[in-house]
C-alpha positions in Angstrom: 101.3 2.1 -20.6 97.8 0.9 -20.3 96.9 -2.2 -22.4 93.3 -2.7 -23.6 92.1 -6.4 -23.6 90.1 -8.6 -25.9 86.8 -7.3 -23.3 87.7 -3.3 -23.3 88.2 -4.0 -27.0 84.7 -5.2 -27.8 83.2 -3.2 -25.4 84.6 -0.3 -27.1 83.3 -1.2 -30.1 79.8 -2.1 -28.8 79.6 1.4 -27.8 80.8 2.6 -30.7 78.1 0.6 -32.4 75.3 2.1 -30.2 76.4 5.9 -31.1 76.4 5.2 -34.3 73.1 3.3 -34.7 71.2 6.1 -32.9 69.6 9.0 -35.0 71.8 11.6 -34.2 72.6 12.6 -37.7 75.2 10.2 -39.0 74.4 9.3 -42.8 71.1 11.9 -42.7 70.2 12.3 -46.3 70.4 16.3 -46.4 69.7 19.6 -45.6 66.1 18.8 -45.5 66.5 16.0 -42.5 68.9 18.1 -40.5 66.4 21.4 -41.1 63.0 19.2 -39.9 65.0 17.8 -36.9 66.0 21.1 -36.0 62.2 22.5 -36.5 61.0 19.6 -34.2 63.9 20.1 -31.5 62.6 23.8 -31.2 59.1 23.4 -30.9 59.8 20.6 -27.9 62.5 23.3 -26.5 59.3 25.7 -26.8 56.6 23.7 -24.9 59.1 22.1 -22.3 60.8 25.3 -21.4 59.0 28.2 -22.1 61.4 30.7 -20.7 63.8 29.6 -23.7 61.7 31.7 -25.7 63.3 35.3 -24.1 66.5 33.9 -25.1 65.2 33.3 -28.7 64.5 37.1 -28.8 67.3 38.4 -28.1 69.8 36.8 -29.3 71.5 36.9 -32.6 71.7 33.4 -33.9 71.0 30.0 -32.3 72.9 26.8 -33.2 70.5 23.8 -32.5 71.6 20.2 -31.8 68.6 18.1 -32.3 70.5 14.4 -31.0 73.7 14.2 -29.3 74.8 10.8 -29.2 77.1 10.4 -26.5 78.6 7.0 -25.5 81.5 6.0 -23.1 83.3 2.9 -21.4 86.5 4.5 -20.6 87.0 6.1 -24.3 83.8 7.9 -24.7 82.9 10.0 -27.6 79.8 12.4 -28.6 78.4 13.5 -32.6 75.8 15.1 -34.1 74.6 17.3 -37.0 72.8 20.6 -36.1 72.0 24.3 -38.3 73.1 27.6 -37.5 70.0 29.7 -37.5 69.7 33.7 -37.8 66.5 35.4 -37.9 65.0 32.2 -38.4 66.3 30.8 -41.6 69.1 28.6 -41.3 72.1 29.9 -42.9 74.9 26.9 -42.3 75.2 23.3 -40.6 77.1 22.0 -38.8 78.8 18.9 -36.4 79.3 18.8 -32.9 81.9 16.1 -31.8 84.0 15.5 -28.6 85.9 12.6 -26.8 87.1 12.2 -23.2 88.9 9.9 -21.8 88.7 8.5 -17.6 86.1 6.8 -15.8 82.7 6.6 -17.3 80.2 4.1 -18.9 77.3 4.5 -20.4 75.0 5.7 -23.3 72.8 9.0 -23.4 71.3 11.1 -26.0 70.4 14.7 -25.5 69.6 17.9 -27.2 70.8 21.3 -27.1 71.1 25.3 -28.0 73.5 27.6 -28.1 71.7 31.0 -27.9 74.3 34.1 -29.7 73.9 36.7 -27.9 76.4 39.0 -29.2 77.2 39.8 -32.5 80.7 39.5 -31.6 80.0 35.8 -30.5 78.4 34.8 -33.4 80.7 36.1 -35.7 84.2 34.5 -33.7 81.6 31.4 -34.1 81.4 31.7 -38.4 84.6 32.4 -39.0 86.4 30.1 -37.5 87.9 27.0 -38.8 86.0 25.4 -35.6 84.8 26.8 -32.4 85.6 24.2 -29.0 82.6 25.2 -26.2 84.3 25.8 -23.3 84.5 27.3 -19.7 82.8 30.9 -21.3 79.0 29.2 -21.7 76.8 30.0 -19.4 74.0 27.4 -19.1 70.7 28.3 -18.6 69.6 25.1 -17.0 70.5 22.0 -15.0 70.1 18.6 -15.8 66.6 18.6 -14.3 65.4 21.2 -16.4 64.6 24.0 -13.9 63.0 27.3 -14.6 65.5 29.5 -16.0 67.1 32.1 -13.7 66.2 36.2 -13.8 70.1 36.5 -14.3 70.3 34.5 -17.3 68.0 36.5 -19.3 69.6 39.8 -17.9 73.6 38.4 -18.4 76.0 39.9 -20.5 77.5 35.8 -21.7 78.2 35.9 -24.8 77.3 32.8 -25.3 74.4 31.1 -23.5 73.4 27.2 -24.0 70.1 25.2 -23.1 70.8 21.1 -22.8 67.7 19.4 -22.6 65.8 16.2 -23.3 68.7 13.9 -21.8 67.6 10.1 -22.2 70.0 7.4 -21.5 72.1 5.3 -19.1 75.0 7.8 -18.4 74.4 11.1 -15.8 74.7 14.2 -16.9 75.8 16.0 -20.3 78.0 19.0 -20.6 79.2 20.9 -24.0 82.7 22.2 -22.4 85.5 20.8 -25.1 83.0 20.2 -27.9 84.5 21.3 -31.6 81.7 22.7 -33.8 83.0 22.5 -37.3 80.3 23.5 -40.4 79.8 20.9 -43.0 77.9 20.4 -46.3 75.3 17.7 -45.4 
């Protein structure tokens, strides 16, 4: 049994405290914040990786994730508040959360898209009570933001994501074990 101390304790919640003061959709006011964030997230998606825009085209729906807040000191946790888009228009929002547990520390924020590019996909996606990412994305780029690959824009995933704009004290970000659940902002 592993016993947390008066330090982890604090720590824990200074972490805590740091996710939640970020602007990663916690106590938005609306629909109208969470749809402007989401315009904004594209358009940088647009200009940074230009290749994104194949992906836009042909698939079927795109969840964007303007700000993941992700923070960890051996509890770590990620949120934030995205929309469901098709053809578009946004049609639903929704929340992105995930914990882990082992050896990490650290803050980060990032962004990211989950391209639909099956009808299939999207629709196991909606009607679901909530949809856990996991080993079946296919990501389009690394953490460095590379050129996207000839197969991604040829592949058969169902499911294809973009993670970009990563600033913060922690390496890396990955969506595997993250619960999407819609909400009524």
């Amino acid at each position: 049994m592993t016993v947390i101390g008066r330090r982890g304790l604090m720590a824990g919640l200074a972490a805590a405290g740091l996710t939640a003061g970020c602007g990663n959709g916690v106590g938005s006011v609306g629909p109208a914040t969470i749809d402007g964030r989401v315009e904004a997230t594209l358009e940088r998606m647009y200009s940074t990786l230009p290749d994104t825009r194949i992906l836009a085209d042909k698939s079927v729906g795109m969840l964007v994730m303007p700000v993941m807040t992700e923070a960890g000191l051996g509890l770590g946790g990620a949120y934030g508040r995205g929309a469901l888009r098709i053809d578009g228009a946004t049609v639903d929002y929704y929340s992105a959360a995930r914990g882990s547990v082992g050896p990490q520390i650290g803050v980060q924020q990032y962004s990211h898209v989950l391209f639909f590019m099956t009808t299939e996909a999207l629709e196991r996606f909606r009607s679901g009570r909530g949809w856990a990412a996991g080993a079946d994305i296919e990501y389009a780029f690394n953490d460095l933001g590379e050129n996207m690959s000839a197969e991604t824009t040829t592949t058969r995933t169902p499911v294809i994501a973009v993670v970009f704009g990563q600033a913060g004290l922690r390496a890396g970000a990955t969506l595997e074990g993250t619960k999407y659940t819609r909400i009524i902002p």
